[in-house]
NUDOKE-628313 format. One record per atom (N, C-alpha, C, O): x, y, z; atom name; chain. Coordinates in Angstrom, 3 decimals. Each point is the difference from the previous one (the first is absolute). Example, Ala and Ser with C-alpha at 12.3 -4.5 7.8 and 13.67 -1.06 7.14 Angstrom:
// residues 2
13.190 / -5.690 / 7.800 / N / A
-0.890 / 1.190 / 0.000 / CA / A
0.900 / 1.200 / 0.000 / C / A
1.036 / -0.019 / 0.665 / O / A
-1.386 / 1.069 / -1.385 / N / A
0.820 / 1.190 / 0.060 / CA / A
-0.770 / 1.090 / 0.730 / C / A
0.509 / 1.108 / 0.169 / O / A
END
This chain:
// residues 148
0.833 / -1.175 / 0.000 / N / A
-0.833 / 1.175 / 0.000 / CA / A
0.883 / 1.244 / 0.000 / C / A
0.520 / 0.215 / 1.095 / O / A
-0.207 / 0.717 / -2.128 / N / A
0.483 / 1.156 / -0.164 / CA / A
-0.852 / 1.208 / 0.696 / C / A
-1.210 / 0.221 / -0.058 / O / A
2.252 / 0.489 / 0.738 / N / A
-1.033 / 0.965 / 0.308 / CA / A
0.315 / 1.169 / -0.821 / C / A
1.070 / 0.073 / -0.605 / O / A
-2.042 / 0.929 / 0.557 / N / A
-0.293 / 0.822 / -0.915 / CA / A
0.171 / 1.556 / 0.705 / C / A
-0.747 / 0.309 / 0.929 / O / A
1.573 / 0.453 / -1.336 / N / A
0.411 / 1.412 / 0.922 / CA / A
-1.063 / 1.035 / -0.532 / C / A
0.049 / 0.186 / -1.216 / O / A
-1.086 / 0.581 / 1.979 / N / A
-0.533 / 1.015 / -0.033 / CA / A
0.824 / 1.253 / -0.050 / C / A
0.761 / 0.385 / 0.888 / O / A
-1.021 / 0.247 / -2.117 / N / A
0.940 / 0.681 / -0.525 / CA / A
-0.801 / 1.534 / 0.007 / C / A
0.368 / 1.042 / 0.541 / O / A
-1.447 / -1.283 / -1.251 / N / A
-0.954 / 1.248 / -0.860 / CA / A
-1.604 / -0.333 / 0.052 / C / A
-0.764 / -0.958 / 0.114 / O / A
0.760 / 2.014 / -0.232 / N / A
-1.744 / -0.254 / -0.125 / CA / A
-1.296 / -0.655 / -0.637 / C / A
-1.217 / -0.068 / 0.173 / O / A
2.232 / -0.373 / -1.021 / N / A
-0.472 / -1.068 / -0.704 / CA / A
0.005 / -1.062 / 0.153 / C / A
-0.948 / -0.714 / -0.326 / O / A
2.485 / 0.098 / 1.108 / N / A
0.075 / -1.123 / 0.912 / CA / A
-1.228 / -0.483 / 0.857 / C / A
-0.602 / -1.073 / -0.025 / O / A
0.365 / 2.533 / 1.017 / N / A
-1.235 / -0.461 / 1.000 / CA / A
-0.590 / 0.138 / -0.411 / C / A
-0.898 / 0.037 / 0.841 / O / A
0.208 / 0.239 / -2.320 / N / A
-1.494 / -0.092 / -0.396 / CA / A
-0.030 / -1.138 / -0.668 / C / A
-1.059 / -0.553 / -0.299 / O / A
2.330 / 0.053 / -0.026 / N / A
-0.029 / -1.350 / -0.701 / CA / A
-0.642 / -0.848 / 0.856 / C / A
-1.123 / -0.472 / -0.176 / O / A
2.318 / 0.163 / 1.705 / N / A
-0.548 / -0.957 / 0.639 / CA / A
-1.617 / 0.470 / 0.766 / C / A
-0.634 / -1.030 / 0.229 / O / A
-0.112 / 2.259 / 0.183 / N / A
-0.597 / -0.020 / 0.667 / CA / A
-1.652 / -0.777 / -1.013 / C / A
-1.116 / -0.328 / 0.403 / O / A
1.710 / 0.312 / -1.665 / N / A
-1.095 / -0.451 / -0.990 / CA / A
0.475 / -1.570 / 0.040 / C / A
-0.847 / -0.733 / 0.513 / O / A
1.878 / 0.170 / -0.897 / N / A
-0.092 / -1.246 / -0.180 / CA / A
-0.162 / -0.548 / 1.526 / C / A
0.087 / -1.223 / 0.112 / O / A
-0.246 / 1.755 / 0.730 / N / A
-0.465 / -0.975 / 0.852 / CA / A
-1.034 / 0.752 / 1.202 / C / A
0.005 / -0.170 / 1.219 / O / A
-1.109 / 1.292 / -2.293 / N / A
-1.039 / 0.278 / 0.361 / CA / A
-0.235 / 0.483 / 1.263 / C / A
-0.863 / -0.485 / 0.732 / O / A
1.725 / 1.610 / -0.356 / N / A
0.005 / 0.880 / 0.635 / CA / A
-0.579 / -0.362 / 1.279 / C / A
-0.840 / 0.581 / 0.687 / O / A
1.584 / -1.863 / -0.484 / N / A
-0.102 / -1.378 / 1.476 / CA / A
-1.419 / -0.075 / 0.332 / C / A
-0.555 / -0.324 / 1.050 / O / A
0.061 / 0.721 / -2.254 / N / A
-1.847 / 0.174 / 0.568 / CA / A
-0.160 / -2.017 / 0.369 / C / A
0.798 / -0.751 / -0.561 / O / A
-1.704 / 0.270 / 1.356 / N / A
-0.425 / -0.831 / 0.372 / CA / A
1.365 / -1.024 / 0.607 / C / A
0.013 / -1.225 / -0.123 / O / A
1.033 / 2.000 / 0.751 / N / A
1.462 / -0.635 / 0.477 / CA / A
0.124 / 0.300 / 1.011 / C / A
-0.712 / 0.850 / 0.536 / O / A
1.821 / -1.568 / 0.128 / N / A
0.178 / -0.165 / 1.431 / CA / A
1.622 / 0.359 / 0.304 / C / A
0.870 / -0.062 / -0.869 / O / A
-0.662 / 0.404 / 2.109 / N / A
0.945 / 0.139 / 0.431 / CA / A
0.873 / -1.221 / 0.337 / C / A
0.249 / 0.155 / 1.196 / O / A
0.503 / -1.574 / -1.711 / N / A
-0.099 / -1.075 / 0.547 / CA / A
0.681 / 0.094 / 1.465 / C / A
-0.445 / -0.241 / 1.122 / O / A
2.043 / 0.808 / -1.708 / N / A
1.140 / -0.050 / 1.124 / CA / A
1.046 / 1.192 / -0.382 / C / A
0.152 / 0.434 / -1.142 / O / A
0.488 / -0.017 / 2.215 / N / A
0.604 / 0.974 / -0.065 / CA / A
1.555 / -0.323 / 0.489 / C / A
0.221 / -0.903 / 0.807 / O / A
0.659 / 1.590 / -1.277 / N / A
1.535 / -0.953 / 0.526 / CA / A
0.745 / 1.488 / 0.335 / C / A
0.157 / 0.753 / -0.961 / O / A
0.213 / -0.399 / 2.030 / N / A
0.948 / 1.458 / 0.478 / CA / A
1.539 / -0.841 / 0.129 / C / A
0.107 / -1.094 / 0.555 / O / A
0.965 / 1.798 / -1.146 / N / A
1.246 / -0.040 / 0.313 / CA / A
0.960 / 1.365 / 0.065 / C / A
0.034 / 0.836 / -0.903 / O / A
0.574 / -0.781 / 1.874 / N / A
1.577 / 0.995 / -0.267 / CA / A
1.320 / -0.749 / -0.490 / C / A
0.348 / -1.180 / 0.024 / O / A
0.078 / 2.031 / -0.352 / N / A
1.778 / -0.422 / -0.263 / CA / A
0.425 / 0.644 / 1.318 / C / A
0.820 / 0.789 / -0.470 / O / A
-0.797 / -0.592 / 1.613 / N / A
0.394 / 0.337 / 1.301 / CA / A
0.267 / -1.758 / 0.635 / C / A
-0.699 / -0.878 / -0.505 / O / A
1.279 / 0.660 / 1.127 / N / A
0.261 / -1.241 / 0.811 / CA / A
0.874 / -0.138 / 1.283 / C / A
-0.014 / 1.080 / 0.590 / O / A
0.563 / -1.756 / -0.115 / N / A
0.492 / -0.173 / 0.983 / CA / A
1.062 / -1.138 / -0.224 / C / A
-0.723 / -0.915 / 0.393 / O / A
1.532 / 0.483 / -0.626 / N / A
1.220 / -0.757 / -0.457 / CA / A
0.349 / -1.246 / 1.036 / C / A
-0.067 / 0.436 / 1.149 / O / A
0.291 / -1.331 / -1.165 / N / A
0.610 / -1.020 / 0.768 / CA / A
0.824 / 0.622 / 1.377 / C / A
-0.241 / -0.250 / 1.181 / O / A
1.095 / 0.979 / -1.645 / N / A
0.578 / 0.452 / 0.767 / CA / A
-0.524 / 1.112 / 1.187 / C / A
0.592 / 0.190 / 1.062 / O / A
-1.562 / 0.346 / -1.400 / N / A
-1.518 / 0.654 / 0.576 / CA / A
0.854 / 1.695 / -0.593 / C / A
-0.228 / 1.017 / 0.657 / O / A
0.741 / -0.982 / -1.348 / N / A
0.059 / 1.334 / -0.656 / CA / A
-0.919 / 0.285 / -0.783 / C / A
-0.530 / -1.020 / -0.439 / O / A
-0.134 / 2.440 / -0.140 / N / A
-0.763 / 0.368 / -0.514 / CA / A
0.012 / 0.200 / -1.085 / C / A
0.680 / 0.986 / -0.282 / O / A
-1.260 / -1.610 / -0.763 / N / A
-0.201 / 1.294 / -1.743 / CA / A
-0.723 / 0.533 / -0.490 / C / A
-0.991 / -0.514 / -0.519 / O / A
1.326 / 2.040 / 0.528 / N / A
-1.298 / 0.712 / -0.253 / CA / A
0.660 / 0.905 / -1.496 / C / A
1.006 / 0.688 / -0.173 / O / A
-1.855 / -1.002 / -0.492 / N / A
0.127 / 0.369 / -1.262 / CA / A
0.280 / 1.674 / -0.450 / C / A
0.814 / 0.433 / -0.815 / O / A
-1.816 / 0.324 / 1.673 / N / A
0.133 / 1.345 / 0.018 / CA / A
-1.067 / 0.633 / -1.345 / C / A
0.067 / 1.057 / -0.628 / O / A
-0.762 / -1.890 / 0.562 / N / A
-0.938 / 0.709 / -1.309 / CA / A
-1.341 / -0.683 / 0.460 / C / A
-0.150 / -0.498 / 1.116 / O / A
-1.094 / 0.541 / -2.395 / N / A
-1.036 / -0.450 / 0.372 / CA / A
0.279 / -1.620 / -0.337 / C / A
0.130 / -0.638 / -1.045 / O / A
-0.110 / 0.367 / 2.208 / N / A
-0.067 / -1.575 / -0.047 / CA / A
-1.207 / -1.328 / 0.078 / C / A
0.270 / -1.200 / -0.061 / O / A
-1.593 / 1.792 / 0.208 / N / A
-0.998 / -0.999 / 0.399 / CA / A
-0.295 / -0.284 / -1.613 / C / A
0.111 / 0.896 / -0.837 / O / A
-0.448 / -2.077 / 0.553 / N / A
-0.753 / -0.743 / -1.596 / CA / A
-1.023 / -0.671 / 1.134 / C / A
0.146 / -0.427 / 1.146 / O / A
-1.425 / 0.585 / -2.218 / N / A
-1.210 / -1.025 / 0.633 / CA / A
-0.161 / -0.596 / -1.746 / C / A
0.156 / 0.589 / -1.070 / O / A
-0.522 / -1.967 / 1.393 / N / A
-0.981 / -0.758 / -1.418 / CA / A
-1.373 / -0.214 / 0.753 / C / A
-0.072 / -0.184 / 1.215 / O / A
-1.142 / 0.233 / -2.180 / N / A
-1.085 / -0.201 / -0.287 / CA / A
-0.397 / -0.731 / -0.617 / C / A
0.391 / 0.116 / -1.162 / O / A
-1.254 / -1.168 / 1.391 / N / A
-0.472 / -0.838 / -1.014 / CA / A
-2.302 / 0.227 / 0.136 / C / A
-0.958 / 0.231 / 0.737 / O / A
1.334 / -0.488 / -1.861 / N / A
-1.256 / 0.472 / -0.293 / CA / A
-0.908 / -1.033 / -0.505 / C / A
0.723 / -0.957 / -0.276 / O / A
-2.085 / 0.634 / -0.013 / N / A
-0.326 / -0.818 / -0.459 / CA / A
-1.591 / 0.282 / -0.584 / C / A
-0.666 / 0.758 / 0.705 / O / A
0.268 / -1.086 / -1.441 / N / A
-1.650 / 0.492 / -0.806 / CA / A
-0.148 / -0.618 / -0.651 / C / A
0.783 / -0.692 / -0.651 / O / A
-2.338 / 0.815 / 0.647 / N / A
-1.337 / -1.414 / -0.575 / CA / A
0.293 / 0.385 / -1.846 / C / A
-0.990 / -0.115 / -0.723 / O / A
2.015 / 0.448 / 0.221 / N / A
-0.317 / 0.330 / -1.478 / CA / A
1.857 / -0.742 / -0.052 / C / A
0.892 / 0.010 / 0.848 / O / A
-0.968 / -0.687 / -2.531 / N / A
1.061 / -0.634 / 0.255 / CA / A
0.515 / 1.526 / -1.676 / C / A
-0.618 / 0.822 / -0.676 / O / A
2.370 / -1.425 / 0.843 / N / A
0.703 / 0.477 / -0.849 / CA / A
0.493 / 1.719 / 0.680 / C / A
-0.203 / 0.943 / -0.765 / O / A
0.534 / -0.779 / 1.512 / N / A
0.634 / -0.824 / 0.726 / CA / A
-1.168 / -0.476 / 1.369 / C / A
-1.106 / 0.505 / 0.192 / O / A
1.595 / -1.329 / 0.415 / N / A
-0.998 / -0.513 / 1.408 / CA / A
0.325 / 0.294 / 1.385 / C / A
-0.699 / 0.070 / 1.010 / O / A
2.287 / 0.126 / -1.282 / N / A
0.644 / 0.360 / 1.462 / CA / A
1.037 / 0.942 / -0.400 / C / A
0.219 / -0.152 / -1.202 / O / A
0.716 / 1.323 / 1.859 / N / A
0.885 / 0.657 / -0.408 / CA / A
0.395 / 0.387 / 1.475 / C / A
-0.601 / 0.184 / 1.059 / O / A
1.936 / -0.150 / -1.517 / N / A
1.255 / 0.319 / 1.248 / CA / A
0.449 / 1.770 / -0.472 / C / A
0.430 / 0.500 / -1.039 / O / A
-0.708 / -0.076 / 2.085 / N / A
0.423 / 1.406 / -0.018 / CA / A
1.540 / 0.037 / 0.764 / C / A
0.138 / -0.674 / 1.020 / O / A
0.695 / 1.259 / -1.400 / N / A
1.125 / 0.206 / 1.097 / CA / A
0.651 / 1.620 / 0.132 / C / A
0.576 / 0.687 / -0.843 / O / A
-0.802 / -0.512 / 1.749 / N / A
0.328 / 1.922 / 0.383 / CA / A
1.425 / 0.346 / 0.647 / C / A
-0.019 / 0.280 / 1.199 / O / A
0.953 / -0.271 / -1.700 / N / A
1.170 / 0.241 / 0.184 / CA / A
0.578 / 1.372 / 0.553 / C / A
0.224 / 0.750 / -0.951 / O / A
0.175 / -0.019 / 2.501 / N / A
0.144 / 1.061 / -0.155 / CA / A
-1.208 / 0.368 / 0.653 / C / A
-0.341 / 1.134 / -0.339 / O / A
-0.506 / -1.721 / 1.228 / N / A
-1.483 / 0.717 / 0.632 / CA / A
0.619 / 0.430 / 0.598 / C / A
1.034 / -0.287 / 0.604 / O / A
-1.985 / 1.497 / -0.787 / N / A
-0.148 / 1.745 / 1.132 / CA / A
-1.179 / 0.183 / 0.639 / C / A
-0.075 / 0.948 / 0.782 / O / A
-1.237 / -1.933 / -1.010 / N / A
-0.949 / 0.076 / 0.820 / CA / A
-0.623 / -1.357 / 0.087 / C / A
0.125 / -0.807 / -0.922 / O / A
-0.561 / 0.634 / 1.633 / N / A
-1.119 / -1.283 / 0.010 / CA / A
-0.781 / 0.283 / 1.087 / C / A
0.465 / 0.375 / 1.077 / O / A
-2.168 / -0.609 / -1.408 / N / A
-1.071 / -0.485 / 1.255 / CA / A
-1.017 / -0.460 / -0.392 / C / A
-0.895 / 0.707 / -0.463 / O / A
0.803 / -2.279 / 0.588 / N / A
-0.963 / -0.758 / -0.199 / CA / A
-0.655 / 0.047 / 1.101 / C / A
0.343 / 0.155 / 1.172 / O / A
-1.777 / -0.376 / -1.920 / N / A
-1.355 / -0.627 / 1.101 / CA / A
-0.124 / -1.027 / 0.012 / C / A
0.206 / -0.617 / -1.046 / O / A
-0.548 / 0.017 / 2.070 / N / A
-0.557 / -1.376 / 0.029 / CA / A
-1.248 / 0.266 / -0.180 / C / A
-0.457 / 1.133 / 0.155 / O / A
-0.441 / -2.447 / -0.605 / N / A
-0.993 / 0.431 / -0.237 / CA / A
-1.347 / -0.708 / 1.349 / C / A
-0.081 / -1.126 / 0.491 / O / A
-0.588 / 2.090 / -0.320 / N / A
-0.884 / 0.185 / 1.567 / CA / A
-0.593 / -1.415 / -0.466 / C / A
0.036 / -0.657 / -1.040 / O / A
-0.610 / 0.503 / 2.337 / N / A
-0.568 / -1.495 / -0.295 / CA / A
-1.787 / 0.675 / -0.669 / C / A
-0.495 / 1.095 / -0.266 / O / A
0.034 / -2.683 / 0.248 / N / A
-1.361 / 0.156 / -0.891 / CA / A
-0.088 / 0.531 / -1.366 / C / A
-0.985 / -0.144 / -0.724 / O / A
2.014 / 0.739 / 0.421 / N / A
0.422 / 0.386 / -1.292 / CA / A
1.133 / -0.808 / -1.162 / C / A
0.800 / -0.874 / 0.335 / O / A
-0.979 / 1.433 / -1.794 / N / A
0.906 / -1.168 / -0.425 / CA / A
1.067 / 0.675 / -0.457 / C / A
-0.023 / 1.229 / 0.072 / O / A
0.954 / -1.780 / -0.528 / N / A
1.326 / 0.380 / -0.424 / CA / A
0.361 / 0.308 / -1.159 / C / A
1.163 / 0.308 / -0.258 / O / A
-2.327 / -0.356 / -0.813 / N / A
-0.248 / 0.253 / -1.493 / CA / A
0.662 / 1.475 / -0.642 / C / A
-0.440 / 1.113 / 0.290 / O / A
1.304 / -1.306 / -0.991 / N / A
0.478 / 1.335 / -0.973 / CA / A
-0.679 / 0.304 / -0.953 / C / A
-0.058 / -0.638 / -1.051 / O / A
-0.729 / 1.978 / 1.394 / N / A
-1.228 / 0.585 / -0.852 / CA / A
0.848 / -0.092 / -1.520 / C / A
-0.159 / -0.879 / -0.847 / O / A
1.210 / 2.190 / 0.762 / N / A
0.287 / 0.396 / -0.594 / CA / A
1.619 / 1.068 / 0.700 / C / A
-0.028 / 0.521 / 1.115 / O / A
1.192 / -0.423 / -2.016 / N / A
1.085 / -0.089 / 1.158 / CA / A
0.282 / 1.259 / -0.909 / C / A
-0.836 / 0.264 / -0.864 / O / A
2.264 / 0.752 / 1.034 / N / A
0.816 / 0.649 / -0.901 / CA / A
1.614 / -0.154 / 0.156 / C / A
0.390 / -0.594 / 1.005 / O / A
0.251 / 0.921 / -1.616 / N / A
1.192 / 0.127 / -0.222 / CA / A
0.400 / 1.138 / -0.941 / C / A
-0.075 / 0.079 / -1.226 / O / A
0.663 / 1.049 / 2.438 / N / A
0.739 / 1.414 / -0.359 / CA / A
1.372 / 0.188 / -0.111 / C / A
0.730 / -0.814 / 0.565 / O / A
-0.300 / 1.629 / -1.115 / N / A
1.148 / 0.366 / -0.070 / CA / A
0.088 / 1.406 / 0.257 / C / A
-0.279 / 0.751 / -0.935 / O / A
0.728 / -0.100 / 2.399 / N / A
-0.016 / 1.218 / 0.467 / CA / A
1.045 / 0.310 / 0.703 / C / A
0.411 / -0.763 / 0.873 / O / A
0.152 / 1.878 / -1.135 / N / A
1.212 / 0.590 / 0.800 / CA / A
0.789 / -1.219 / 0.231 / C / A
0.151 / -0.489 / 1.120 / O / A
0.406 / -0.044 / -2.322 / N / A
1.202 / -0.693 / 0.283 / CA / A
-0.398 / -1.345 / 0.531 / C / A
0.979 / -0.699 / 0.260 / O / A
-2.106 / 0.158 / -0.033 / N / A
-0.410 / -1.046 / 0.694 / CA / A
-1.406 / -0.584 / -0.913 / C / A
-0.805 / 0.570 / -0.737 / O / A
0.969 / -1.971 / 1.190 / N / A
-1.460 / -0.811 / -0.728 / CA / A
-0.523 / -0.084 / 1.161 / C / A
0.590 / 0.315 / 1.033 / O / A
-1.946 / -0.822 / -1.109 / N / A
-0.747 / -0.110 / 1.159 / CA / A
-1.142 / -1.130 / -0.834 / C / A
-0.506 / 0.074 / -1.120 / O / A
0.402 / -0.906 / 1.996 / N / A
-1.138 / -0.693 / -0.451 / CA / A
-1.013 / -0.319 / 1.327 / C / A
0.232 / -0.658 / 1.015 / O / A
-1.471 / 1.407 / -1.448 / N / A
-1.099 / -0.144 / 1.333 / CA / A
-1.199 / -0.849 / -0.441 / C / A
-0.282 / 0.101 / -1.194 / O / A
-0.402 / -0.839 / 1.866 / N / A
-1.579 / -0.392 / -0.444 / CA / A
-1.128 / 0.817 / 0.163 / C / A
-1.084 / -0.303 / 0.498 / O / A
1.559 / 1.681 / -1.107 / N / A
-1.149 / 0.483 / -0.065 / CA / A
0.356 / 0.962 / -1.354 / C / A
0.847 / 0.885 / -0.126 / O / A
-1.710 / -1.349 / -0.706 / N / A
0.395 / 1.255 / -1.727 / CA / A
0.028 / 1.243 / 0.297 / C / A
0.611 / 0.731 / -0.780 / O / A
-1.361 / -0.028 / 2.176 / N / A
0.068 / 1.570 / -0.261 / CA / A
1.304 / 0.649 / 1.303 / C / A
0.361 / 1.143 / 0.278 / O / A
0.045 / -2.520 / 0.264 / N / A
1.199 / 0.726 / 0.395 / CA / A
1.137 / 0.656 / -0.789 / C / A
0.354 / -0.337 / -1.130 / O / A
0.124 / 1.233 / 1.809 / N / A
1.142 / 0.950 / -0.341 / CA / A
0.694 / 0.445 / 0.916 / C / A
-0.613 / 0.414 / 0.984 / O / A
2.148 / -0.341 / -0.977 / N / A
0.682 / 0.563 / 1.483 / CA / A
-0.225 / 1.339 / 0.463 / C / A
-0.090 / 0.281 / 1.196 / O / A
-0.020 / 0.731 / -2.338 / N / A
-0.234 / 1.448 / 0.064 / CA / A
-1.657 / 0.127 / 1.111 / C / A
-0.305 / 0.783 / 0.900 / O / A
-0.253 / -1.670 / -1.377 / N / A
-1.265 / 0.450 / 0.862 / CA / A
0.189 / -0.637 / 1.745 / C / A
-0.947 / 0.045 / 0.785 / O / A
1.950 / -0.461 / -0.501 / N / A
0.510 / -0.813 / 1.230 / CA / A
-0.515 / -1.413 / 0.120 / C / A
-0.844 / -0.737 / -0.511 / O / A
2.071 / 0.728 / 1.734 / N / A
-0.526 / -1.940 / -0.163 / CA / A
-0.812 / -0.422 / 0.279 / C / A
0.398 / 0.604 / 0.996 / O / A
-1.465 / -1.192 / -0.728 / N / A
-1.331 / 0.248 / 0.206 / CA / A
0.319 / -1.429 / 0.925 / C / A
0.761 / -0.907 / -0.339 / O / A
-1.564 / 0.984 / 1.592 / N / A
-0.116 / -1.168 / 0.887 / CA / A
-0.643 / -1.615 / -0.121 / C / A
0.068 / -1.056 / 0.629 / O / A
-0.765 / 1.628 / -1.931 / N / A
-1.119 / -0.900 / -0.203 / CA / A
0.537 / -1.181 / -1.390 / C / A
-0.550 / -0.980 / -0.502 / O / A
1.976 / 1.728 / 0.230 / N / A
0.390 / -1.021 / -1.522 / CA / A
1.462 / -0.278 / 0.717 / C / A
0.809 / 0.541 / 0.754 / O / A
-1.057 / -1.955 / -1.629 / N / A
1.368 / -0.452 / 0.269 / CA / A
0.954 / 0.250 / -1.195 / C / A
-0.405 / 0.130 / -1.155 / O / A
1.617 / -0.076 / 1.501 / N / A
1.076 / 0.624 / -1.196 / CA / A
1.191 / 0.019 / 0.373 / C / A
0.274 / 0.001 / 1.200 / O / A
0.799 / 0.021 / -2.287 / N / A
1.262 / 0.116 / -0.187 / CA / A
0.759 / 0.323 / -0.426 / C / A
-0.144 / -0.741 / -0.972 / O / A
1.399 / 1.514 / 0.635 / N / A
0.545 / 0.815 / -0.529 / CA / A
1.291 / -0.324 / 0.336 / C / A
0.465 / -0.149 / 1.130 / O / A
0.333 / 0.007 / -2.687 / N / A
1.448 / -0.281 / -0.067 / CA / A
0.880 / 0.991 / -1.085 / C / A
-0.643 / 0.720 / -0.764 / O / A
2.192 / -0.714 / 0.725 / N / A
0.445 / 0.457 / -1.165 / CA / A
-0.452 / -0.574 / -1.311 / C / A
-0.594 / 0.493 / -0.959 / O / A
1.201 / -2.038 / 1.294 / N / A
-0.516 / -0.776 / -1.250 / CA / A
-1.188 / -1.458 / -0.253 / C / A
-0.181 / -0.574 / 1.074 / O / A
-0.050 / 0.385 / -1.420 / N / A
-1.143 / -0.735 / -0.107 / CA / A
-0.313 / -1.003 / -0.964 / C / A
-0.750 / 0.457 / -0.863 / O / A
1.177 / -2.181 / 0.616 / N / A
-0.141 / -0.766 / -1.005 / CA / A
-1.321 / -0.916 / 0.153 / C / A
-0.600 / -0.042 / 1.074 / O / A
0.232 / -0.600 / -2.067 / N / A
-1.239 / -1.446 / 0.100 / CA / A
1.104 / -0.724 / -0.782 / C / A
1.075 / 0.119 / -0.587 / O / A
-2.282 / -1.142 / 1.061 / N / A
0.186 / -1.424 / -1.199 / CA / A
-1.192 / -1.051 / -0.045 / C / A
-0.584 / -0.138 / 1.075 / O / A
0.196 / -0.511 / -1.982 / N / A
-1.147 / -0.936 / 0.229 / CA / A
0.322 / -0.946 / 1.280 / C / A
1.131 / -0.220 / 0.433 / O / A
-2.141 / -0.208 / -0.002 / N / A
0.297 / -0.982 / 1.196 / CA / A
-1.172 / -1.003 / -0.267 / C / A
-0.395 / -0.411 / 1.090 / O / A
-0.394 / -0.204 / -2.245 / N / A
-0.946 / -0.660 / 0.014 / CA / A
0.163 / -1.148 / 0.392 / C / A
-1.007 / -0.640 / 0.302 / O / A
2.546 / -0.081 / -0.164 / N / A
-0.335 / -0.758 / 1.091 / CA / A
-0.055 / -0.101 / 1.184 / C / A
0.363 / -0.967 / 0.669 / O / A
-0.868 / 2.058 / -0.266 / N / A
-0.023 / -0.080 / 2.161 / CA / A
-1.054 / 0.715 / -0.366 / C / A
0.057 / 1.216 / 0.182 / O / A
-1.587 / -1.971 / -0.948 / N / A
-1.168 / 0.147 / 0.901 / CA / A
-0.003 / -1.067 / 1.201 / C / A
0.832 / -0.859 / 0.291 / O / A
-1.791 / 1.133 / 0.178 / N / A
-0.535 / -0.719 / 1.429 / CA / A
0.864 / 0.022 / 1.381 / C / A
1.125 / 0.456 / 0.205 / O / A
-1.877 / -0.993 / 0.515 / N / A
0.343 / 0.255 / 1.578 / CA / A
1.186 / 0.007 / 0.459 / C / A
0.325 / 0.760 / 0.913 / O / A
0.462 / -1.565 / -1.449 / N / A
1.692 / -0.326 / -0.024 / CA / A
0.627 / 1.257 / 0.515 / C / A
-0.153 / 1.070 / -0.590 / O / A
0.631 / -1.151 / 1.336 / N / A
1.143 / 1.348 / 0.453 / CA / A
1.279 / -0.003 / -0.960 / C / A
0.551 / -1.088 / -0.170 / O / A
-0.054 / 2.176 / -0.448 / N / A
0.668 / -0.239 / -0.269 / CA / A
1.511 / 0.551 / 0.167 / C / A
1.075 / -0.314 / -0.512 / O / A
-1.434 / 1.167 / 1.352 / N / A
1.411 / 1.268 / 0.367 / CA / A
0.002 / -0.760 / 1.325 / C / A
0.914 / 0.496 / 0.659 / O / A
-1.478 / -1.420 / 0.009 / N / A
0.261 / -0.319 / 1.792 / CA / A
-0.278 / -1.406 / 0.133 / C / A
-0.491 / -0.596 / -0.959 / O / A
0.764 / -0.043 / 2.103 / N / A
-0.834 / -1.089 / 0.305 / CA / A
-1.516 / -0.220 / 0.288 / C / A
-0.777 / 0.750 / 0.589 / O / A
0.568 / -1.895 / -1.119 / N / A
-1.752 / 0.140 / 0.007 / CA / A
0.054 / -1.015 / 0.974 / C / A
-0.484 / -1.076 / -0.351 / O / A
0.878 / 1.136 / 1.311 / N / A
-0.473 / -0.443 / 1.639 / CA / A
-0.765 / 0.723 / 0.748 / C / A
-0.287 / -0.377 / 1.136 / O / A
END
């Protein structure tokens, strides 16, 4: 699976059409890492730049693609919701911007950062930002963790 670098605006209108603007999709699993660590020796490495990458995997009732891996390289913001109980976890309809130097991808189409972050959407924002198909990791299967 190649992943594909969001470049231009055409990029994200490419993908936000071929895979239908996550309308009727789900959030499956989410994966946070730094390049910061702590060494054997218990010394520290800290990189000194923006260091957090999260991947996303995604998944929706329409095939071609059926599942897609987002990966955000370089996040400067993140705040997901969980979603309240009695309610479902369904992606109406999602966006993906490119603003002040940063992508952002929220589940909600009329978000925008300029109008502030709004409490009520979940979203993310990195320097850079790739996909790739993932149609094989539909279903329950974990696939970034243990499914214990």
């Amino acid at each position: 699976m190649n992943w594909h670098e969001l470049k231009e605006e055409s990029d994200i209108k490419d993908l936000l059409e071929r895979f239908g603007y996550f309308h009727d999709g789900c959030l499956r699993e989410m994966h946070m890492w730094t390049e910061t660590y702590v060494d054997e020796d218990l010394s520290m490495s800290v990189p000194g730049k923006l260091d957090t990458n999260v991947k996303m995997l995604f998944q929706r009732q329409y095939s071609n693609p059926s599942a897609i891996e987002l990966l955000f390289e370089s996040v400067t913001g993140i705040h997901i919701i969980p979603t309240p109980e009695n309610y479902d976890s369904i992606i109406r309809d999602a966006t993906i911007l490119k603003c002040n130097h940063n992508f952002y991808w929220a589940d909600d189409s009329n978000f925008h950062p300029a109008k502030g972050m709004e409490n009520s959407v979940s979203w993310i924002a990195a320097k850079k930002l790739k996909w790739r198909e993932a149609n094989d990791w539909m279903g329950k299967q974990n696939r970034y963790g243990d499914n214990e």
